[in-house]
C-alpha positions as a Markdown table, in Angstrom:
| # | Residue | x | y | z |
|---|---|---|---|---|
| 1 | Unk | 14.2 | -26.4 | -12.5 |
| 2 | Unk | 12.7 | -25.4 | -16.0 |
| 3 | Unk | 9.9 | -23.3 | -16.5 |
| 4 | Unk | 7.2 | -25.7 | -17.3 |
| 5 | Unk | 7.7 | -27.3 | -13.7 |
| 6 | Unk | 8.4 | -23.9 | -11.9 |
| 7 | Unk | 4.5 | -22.6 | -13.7 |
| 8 | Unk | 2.8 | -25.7 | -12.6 |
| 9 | Unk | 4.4 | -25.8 | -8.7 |
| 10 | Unk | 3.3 | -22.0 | -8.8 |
| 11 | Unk | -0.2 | -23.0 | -9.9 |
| 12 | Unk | -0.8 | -25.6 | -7.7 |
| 13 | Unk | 0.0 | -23.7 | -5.2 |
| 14 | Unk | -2.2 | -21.0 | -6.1 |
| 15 | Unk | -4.6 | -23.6 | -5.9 |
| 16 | Unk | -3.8 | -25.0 | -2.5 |
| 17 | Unk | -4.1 | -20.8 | -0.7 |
| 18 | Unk | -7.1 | -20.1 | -2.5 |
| 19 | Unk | -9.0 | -23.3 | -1.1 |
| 20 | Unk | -7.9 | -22.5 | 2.2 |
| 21 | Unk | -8.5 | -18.9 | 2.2 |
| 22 | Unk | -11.9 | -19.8 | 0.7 |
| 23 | Unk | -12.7 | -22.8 | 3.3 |
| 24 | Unk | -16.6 | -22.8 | 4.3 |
| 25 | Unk | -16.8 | -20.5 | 8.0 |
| 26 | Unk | -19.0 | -22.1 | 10.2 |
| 27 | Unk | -20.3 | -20.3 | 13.2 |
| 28 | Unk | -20.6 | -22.1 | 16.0 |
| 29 | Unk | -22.6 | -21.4 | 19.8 |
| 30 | Unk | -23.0 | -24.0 | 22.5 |
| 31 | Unk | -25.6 | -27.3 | 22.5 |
| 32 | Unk | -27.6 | -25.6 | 24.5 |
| 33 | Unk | -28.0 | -22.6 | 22.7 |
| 34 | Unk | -31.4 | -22.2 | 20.9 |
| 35 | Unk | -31.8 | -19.0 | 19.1 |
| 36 | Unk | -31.9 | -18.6 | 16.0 |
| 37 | Unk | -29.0 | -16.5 | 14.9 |
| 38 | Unk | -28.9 | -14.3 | 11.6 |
| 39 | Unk | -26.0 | -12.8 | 10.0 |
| 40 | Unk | -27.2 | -9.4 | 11.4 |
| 41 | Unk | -27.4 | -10.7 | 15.2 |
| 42 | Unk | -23.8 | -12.2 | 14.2 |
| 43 | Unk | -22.3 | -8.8 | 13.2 |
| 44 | Unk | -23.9 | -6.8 | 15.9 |
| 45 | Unk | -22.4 | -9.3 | 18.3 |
| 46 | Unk | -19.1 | -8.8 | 16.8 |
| 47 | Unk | -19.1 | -5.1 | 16.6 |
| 48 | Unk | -20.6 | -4.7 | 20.2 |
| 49 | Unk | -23.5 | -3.1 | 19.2 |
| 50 | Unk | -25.0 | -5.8 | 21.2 |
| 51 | Unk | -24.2 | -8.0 | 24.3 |
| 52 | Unk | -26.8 | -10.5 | 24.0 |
| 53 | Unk | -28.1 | -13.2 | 22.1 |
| 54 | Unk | -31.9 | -12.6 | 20.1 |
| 55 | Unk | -33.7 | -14.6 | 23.0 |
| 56 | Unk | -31.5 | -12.2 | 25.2 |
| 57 | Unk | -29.2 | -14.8 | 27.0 |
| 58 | Unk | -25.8 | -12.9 | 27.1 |
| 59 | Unk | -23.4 | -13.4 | 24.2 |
| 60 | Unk | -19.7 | -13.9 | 24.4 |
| 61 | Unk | -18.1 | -13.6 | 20.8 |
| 62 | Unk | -14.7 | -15.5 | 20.1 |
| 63 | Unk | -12.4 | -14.1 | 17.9 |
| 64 | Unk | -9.6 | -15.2 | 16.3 |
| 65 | Unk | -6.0 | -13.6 | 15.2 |
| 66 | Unk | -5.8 | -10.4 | 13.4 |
| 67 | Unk | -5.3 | -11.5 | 9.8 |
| 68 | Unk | -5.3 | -15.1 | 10.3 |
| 69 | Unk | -7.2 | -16.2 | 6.9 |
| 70 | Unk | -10.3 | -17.4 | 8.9 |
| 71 | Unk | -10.7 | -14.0 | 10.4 |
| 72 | Unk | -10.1 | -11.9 | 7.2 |
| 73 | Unk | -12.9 | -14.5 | 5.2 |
| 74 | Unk | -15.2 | -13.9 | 8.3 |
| 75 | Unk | -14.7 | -9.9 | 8.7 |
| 76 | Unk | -15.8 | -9.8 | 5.0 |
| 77 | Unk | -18.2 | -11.9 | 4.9 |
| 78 | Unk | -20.4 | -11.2 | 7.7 |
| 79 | Unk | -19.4 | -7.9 | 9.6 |
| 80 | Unk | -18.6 | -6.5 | 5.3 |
| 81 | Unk | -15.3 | -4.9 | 6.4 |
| 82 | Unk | -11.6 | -5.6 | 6.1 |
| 83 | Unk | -8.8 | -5.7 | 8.4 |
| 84 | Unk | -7.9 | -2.0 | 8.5 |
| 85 | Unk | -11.5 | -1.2 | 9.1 |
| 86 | Unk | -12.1 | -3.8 | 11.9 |
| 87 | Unk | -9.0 | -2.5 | 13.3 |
| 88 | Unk | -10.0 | 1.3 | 13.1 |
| 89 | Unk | -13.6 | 0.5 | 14.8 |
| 90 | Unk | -12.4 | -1.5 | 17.9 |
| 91 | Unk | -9.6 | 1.7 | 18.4 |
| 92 | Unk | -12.6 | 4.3 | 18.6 |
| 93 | Unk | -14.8 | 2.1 | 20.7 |
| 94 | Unk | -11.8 | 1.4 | 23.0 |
| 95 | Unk | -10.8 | 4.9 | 23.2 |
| 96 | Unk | -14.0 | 6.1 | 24.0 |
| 97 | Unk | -14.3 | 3.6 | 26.6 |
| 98 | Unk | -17.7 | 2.1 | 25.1 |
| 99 | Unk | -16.4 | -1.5 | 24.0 |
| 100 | Unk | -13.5 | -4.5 | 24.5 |
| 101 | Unk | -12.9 | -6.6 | 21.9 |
| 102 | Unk | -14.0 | -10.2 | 21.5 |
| 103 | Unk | -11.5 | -12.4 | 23.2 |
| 104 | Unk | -9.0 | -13.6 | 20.6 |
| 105 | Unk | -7.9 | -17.7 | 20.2 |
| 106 | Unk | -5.4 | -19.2 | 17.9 |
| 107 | Unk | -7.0 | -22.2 | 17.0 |
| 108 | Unk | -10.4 | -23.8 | 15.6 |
| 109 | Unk | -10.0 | -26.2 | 18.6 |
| 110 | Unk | -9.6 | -23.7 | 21.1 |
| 111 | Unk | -13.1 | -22.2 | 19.9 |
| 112 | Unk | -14.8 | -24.7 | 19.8 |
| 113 | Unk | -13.2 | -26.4 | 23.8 |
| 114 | Unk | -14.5 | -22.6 | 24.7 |
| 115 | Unk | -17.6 | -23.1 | 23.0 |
| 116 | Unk | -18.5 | -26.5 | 24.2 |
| 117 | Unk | -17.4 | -25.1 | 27.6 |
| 118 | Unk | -19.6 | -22.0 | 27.9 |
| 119 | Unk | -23.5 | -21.6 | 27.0 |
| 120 | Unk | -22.8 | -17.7 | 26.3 |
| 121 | Unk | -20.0 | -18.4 | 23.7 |
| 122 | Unk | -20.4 | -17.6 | 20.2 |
| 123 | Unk | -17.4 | -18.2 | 17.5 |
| 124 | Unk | -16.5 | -19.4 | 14.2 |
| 125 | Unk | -14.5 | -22.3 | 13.1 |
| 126 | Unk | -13.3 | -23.8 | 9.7 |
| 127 | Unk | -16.7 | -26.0 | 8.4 |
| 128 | Unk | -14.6 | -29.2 | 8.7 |
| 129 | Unk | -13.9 | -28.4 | 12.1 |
| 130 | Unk | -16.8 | -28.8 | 13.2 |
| 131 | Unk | -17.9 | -32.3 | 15.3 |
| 132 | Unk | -21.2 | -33.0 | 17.4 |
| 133 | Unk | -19.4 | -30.8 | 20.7 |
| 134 | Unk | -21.1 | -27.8 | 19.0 |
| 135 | Unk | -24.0 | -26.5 | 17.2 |
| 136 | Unk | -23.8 | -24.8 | 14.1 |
| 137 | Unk | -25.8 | -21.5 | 13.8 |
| 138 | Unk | -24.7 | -20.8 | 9.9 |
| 139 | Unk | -21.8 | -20.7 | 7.4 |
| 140 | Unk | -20.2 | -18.6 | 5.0 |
């Protein structure tokens, strides 16, 4: 393979990570669900500083694997941590016996089967995930 072709298979796939490590988040609660929901209600959900939704209906946040690229994008973008960070948080709250992480699934459709399932649920999802099962409370 010559060098021309072995620059332009490396920049296309460049191309190809960088669109799906940059995909649109959407977070996603059940039909039923009508709060409005802000990125701050979102974080504090996630980092268990609280257990309820704003119209104070409980809350169950969905997580996904530890650095899946979903999770890392979503981490960033709406709690404004990383991995190690994340990671270092949920060990002191554990520890200290004042929190349990979110419940952890592999898959967009997973989330979204739990969403659709349970009026508590909260999670986030790849944007083109997203079908009329769920409701959409914002994107990043």
């Amino acid at each position: 393979m010559n060098s021309n072709v072995k620059s332009i298979l490396c920049a296309s796939l460049l191309v190809i990570f960088c669109n799906v490590v940059h995909a649109e988040i959407a977070v996603i609660v059940n039909l039923a669900n009508t709060d409005a929901i802000k990125k701050e209600s979102i974080a504090s959900l996630y980092l268990a500083k609280t257990r309820t939704f704003p119209g104070g209906t409980n809350a169950i946040p969905l997580d996904r694997p530890e650095g899946s690229p979903i999770r890392v994008e979503f981490v960033s973008k709406v709690i404004e941590k990383d991995e190690s960070q994340m990671k270092s948080y949920w060990s002191r709250l554990i520890f200290t016996g004042k929190g349990v992480p979110p419940k952890v699934l592999e898959s967009d459709a997973e989330v979204k089967e739990m969403v659709a399932r349970n009026p508590d649920a909260i999670g986030f999802i790849d944007a083109g995930a997203v079908d009329s099962t769920v409701k959409v409370v914002a994107t990043f």
